[in-house]
C-alpha positions as CSV (number, residue, x, y, z in Angstrom):
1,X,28.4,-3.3,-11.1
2,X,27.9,0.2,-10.5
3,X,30.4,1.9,-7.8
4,X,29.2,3.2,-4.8
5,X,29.8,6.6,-6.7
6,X,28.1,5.8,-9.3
7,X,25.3,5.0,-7.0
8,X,25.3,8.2,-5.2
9,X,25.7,10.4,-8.5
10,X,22.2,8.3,-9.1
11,X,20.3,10.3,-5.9
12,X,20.2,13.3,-7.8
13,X,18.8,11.9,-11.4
14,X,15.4,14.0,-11.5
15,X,14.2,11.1,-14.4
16,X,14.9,8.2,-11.4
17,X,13.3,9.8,-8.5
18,X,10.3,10.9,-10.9
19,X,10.1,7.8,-11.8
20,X,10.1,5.9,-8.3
21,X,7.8,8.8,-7.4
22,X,5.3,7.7,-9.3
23,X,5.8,4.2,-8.7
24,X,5.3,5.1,-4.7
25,X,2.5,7.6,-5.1
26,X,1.1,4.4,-7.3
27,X,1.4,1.9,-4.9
28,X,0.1,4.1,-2.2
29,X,-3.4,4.4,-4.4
30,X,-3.3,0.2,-4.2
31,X,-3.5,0.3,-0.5
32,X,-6.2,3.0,-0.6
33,X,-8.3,0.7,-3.1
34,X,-8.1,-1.9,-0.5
35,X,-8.8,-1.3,3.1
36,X,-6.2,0.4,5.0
37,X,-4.7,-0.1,8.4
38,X,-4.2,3.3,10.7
39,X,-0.5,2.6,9.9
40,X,-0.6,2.2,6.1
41,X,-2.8,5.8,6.1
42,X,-0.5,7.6,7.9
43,X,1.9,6.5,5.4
44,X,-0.3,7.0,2.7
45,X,-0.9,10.6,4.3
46,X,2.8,11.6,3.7
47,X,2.9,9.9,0.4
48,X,-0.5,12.6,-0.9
49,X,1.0,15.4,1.4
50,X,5.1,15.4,0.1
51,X,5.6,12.4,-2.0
52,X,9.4,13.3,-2.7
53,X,9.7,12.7,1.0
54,X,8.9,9.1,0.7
55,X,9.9,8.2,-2.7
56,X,13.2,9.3,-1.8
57,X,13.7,6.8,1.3
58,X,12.2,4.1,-1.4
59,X,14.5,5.1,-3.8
60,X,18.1,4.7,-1.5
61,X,16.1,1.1,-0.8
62,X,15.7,0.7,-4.8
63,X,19.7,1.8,-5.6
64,X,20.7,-0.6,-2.9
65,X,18.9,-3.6,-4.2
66,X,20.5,-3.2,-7.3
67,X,23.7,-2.4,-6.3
68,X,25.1,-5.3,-8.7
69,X,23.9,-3.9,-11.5
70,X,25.7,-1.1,-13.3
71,X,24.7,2.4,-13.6
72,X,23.1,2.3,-17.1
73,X,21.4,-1.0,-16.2
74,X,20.0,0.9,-13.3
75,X,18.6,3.9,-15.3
76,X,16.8,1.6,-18.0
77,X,15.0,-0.3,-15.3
78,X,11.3,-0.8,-16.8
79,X,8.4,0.4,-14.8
80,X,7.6,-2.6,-13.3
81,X,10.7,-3.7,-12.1
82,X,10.8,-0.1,-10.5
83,X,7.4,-0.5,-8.9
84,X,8.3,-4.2,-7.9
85,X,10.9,-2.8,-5.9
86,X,8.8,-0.5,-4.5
87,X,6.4,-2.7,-3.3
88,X,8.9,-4.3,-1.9
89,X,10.3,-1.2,0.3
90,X,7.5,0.5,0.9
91,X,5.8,-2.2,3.3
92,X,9.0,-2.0,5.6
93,X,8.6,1.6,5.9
94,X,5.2,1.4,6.7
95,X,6.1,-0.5,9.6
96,X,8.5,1.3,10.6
97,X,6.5,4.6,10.7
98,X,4.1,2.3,12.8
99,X,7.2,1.8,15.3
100,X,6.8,-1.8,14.2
């Protein structure tokens, strides 16, 4: 289990928040191949105009999640279990930018 140091040494690893960067911008794209509310294109909008802004707000969601796990553990997550996590997080904060 990584320590809650550990965990916020792990906000500043460029390779993790690249990664869950990708993995946001990625499932922002899957909402724009469907159709849209007005509250997941705002988010979408931040996502294409600064998507560091969002990614990191899914990534303190991600580091939290896996709180149990220790720090390498967390830095050899696959892809997919970083973008299942995302598409996990990213649906709250679309409500939330909705004031749902």
């Amino acid at each position: 289990m990584a320590t809650y140091a550990e965990i916020r040494d792990l906000f500043n690893n460029s390779d993790l928040k690249n990664r869950i960067e990708v993995a946001v911008i990625v499932y922002a794209q899957s909402l724009m191949s469907q159709t849209p509310s007005a509250a997941q294109k705002a988010w979408i909008a931040n996502v294409l105009q600064v998507p560091v802004v969002e990614a990191t707000k899914v990534m303190l969601g991600v580091l939290a999640a896996n709180k149990g796990l220790s720090q390498a553990q967390i830095l050899a997550a696959s892809d997919t279990a970083i973008q299942t996590q995302v598409d996990l997080i990213a649906p709250i904060l679309i409500d939330a930018l909705a004031g749902v």
